[in-house]
N, CA and C atoms as an extended XYZ file, in Angstrom:
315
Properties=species:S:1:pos:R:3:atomname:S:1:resname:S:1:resid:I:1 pbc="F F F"
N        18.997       20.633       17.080 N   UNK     1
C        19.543       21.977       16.971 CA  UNK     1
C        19.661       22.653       18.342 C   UNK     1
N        18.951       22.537       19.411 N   UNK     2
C        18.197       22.666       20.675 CA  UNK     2
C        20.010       22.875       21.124 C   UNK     2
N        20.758       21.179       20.848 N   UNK     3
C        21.592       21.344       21.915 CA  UNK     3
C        22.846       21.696       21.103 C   UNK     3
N        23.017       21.922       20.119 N   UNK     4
C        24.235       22.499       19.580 CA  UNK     4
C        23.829       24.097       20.058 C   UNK     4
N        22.816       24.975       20.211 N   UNK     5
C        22.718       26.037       20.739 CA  UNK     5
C        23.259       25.939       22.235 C   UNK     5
N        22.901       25.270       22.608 N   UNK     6
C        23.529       24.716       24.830 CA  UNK     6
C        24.701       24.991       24.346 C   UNK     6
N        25.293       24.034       23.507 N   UNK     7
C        26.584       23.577       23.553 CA  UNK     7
C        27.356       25.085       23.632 C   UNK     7
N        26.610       26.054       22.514 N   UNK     8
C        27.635       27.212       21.740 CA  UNK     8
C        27.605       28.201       23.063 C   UNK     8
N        26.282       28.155       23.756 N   UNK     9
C        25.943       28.979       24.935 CA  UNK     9
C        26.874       28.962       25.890 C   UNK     9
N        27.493       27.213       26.155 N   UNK    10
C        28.403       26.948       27.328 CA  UNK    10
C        29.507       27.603       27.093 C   UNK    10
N        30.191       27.324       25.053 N   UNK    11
C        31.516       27.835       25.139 CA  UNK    11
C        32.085       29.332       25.281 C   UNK    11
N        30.217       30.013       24.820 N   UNK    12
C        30.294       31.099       24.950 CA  UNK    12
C        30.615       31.958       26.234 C   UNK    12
N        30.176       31.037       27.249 N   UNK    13
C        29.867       31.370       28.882 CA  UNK    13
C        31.555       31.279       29.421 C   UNK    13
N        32.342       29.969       28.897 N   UNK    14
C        33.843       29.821       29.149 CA  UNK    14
C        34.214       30.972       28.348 C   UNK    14
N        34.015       31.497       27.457 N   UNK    15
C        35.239       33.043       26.637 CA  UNK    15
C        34.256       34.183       27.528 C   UNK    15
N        33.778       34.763       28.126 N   UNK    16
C        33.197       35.578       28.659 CA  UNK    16
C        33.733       35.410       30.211 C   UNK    16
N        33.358       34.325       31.125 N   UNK    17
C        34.231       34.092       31.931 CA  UNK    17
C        36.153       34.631       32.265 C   UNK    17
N        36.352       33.727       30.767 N   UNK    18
C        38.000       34.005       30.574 CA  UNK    18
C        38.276       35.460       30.636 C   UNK    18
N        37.278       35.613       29.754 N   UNK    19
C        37.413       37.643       29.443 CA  UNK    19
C        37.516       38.195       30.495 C   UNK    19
N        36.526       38.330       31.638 N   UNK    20
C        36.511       39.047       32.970 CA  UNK    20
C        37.675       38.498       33.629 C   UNK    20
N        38.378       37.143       33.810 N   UNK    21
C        39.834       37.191       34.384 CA  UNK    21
C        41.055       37.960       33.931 C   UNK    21
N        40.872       37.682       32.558 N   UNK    22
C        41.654       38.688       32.230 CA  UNK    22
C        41.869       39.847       32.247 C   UNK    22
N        40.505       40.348       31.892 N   UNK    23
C        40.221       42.035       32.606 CA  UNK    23
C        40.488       42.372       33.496 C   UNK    23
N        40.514       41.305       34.728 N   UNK    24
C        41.020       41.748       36.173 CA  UNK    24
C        42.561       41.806       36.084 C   UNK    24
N        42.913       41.145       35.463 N   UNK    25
C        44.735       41.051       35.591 CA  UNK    25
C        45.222       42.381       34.866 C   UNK    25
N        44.502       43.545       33.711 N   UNK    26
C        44.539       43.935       33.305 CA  UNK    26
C        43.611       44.713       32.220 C   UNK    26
N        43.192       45.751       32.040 N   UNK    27
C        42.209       46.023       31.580 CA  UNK    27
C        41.959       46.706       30.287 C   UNK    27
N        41.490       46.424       29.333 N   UNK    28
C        41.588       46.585       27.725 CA  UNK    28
C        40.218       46.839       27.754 C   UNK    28
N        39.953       48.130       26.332 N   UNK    29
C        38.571       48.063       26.056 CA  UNK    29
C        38.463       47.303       25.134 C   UNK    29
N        39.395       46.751       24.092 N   UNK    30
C        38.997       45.504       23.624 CA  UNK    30
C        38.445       43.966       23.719 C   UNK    30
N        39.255       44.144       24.784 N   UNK    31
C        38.816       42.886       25.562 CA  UNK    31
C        37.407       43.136       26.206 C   UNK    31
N        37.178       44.257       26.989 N   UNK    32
C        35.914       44.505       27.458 CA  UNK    32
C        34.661       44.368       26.700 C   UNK    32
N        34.686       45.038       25.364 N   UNK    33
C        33.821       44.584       24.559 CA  UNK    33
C        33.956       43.422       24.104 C   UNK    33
N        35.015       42.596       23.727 N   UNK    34
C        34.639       41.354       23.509 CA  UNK    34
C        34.095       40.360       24.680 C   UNK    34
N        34.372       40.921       25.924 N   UNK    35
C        33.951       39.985       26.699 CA  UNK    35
C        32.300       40.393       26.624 C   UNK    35
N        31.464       41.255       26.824 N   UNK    36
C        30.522       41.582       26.657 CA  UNK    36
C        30.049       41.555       25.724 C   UNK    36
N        30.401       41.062       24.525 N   UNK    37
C        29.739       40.577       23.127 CA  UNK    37
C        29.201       39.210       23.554 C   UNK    37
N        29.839       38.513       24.513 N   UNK    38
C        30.058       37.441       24.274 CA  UNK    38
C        29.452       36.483       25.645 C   UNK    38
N        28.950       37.863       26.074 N   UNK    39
C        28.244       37.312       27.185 CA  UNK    39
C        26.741       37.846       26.531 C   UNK    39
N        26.736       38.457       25.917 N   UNK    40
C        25.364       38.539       25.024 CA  UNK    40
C        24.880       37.557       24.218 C   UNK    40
N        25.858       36.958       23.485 N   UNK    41
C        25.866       35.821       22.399 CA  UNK    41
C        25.654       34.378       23.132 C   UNK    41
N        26.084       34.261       24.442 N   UNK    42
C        25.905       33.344       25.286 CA  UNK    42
C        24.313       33.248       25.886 C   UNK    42
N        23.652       34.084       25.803 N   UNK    43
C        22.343       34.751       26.534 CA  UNK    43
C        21.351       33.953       25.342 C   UNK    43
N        22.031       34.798       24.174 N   UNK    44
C        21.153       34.459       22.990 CA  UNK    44
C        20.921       32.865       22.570 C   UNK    44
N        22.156       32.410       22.469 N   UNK    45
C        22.110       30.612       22.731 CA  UNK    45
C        21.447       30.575       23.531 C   UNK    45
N        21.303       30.738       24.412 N   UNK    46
C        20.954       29.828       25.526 CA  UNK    46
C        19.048       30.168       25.491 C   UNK    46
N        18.777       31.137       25.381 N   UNK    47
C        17.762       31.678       24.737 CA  UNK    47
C        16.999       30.497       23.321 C   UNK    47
N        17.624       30.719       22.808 N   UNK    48
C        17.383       29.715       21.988 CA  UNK    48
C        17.192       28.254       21.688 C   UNK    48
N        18.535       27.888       23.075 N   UNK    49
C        18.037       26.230       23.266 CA  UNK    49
C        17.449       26.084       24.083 C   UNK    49
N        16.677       26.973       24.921 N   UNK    50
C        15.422       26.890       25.899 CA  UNK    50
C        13.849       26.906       25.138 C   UNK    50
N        14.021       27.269       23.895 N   UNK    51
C        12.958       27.139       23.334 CA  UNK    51
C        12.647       25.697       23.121 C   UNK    51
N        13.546       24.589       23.216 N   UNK    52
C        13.441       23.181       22.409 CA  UNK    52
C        13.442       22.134       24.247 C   UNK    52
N        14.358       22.798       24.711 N   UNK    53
C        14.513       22.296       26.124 CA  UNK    53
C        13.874       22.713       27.259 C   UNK    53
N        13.827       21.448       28.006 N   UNK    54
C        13.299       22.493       29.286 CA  UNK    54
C        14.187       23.098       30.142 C   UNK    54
N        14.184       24.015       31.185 N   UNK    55
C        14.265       25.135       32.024 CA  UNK    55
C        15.694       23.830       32.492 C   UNK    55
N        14.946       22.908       33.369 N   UNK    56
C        15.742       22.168       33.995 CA  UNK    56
C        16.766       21.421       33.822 C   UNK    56
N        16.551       21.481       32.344 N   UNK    57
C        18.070       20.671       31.761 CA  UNK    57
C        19.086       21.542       31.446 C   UNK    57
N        18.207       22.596       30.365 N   UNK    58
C        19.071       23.403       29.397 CA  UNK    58
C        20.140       24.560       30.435 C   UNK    58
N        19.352       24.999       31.532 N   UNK    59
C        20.105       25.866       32.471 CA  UNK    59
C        21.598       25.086       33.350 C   UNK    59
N        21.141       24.072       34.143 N   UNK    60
C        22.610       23.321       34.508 CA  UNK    60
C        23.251       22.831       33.707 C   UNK    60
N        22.966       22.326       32.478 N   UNK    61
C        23.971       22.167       31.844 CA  UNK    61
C        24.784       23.221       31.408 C   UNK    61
N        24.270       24.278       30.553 N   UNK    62
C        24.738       25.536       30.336 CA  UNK    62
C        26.064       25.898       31.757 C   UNK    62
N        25.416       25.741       32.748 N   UNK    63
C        26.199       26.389       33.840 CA  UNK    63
C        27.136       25.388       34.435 C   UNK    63
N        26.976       23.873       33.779 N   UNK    64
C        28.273       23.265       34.155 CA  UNK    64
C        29.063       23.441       32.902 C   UNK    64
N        28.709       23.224       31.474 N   UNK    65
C        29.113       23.759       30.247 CA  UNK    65
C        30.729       24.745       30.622 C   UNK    65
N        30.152       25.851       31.260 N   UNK    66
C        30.587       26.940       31.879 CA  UNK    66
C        31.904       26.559       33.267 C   UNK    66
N        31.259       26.044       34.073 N   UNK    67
C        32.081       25.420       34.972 CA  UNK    67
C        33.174       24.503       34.889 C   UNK    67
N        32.757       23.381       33.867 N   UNK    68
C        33.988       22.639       33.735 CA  UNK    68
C        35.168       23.281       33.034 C   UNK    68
N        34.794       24.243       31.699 N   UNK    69
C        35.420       24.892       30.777 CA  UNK    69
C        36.229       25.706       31.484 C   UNK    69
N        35.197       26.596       32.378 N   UNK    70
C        36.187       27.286       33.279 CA  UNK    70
C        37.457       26.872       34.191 C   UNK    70
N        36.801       26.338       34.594 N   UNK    71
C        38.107       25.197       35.402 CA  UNK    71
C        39.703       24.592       34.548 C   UNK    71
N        39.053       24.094       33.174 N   UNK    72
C        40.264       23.837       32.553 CA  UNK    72
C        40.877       25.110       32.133 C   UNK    72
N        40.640       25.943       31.708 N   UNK    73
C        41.293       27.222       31.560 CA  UNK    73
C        41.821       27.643       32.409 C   UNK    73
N        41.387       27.812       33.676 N   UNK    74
C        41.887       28.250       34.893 CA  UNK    74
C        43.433       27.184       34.904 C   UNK    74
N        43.241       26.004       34.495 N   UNK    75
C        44.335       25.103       34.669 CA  UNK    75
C        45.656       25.663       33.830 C   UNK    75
N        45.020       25.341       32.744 N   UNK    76
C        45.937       25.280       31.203 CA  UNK    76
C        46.411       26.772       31.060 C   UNK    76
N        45.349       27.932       31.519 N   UNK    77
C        45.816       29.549       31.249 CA  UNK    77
C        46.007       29.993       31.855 C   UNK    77
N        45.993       30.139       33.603 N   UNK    78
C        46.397       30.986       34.316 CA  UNK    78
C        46.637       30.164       35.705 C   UNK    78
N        47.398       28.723       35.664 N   UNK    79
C        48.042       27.843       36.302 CA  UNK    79
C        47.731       27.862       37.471 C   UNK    79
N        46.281       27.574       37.522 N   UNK    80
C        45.599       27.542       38.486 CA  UNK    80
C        45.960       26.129       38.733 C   UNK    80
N        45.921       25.365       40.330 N   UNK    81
C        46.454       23.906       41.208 CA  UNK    81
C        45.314       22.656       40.105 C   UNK    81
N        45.880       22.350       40.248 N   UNK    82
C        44.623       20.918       39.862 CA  UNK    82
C        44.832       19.917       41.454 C   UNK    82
N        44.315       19.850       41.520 N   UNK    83
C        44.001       19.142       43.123 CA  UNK    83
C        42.890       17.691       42.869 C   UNK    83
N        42.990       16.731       43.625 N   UNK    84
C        41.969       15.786       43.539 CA  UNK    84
C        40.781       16.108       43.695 C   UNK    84
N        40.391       17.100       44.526 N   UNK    85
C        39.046       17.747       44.892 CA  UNK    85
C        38.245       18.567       43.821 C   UNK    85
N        39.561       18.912       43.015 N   UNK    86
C        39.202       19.479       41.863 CA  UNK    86
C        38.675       18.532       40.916 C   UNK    86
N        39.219       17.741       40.726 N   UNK    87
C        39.280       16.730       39.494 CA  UNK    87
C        38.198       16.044       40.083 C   UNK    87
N        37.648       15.797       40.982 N   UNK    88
C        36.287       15.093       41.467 CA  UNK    88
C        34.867       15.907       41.792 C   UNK    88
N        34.678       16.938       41.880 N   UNK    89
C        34.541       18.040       41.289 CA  UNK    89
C        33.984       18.450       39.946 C   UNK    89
N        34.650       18.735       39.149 N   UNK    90
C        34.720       18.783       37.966 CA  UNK    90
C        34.432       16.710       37.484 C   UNK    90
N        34.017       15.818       37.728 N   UNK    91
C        34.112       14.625       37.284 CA  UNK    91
C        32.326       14.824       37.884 C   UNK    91
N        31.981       15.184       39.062 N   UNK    92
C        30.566       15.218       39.511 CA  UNK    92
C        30.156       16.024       38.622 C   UNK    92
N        29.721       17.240       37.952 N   UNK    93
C        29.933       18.024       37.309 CA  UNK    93
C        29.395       17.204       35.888 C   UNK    93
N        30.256       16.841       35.406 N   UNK    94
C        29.864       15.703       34.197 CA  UNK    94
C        29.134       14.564       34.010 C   UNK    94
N        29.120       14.469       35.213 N   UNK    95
C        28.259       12.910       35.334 CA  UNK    95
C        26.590       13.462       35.643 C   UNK    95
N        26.951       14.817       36.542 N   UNK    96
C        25.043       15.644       36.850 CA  UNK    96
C        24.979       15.562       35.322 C   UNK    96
N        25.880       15.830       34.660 N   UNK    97
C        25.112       16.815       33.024 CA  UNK    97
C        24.663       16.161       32.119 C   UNK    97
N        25.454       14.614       31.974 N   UNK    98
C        24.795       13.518       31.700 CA  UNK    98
C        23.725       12.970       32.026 C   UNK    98
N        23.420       12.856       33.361 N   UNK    99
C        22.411       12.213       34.084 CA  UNK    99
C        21.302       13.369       33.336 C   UNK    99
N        21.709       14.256       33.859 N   UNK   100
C        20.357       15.826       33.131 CA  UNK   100
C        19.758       15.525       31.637 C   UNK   100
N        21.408       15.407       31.097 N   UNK   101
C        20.871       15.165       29.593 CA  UNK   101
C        20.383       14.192       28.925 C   UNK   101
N        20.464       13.002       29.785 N   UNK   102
C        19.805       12.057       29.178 CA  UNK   102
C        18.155       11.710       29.566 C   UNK   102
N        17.853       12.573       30.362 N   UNK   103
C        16.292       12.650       31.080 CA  UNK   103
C        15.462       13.312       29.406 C   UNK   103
N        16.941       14.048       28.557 N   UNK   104
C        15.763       15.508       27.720 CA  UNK   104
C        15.530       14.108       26.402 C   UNK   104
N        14.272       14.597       25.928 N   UNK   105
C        13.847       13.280       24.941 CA  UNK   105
C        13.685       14.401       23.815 C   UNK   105
């Protein structure tokens, strides 16, 4: 259960992220509160799969969770470059989170 909470924490961390770009391009109080719902709800996961995990796993993953997600959005929603540096990058990124996650027993 531990890591389906990570998991919900990360996607939560990518729509909260997204939210504040968007807010910058333009600014809604709808959006504002949803982005801030949702950086609460991200807190609370993550909160929660720290109870089952330790400090050292559950936090970088969460924050690559966050990072990679971010990155593809940045790609796919607001046509941000994809570059090799990127894509290797984002490939280190996955391979730390693996390496992390397979240490948690």
């Amino acid at each position: 259960m531990a890591w389906i909470f990570l998991l919900t924490a990360g996607v939560l961390e990518v729509a909260w992220a997204t939210g504040l770009k968007k807010l910058a391009l333009g600014f809604s109080w709808t959006l504002g509160v949803v982005t801030i719902v949702a950086m609460i709800a991200s807190l609370i996961a993550l909160y929660a799969a720290m109870s089952r995990l330790p400090l050292g796993i559950a936090y970088p993953i969460w924050t690559g969770i966050g990072s990679v997600g971010a990155v593809a959005l940045g790609v796919l929603a607001f046509g941000q470059p994809l570059s090799t540096t990127t894509l290797l990058g984002v490939a280190f990124l996955l391979v730390g989170m693996l390496i992390l996650g397979a240490d948690a027993h």
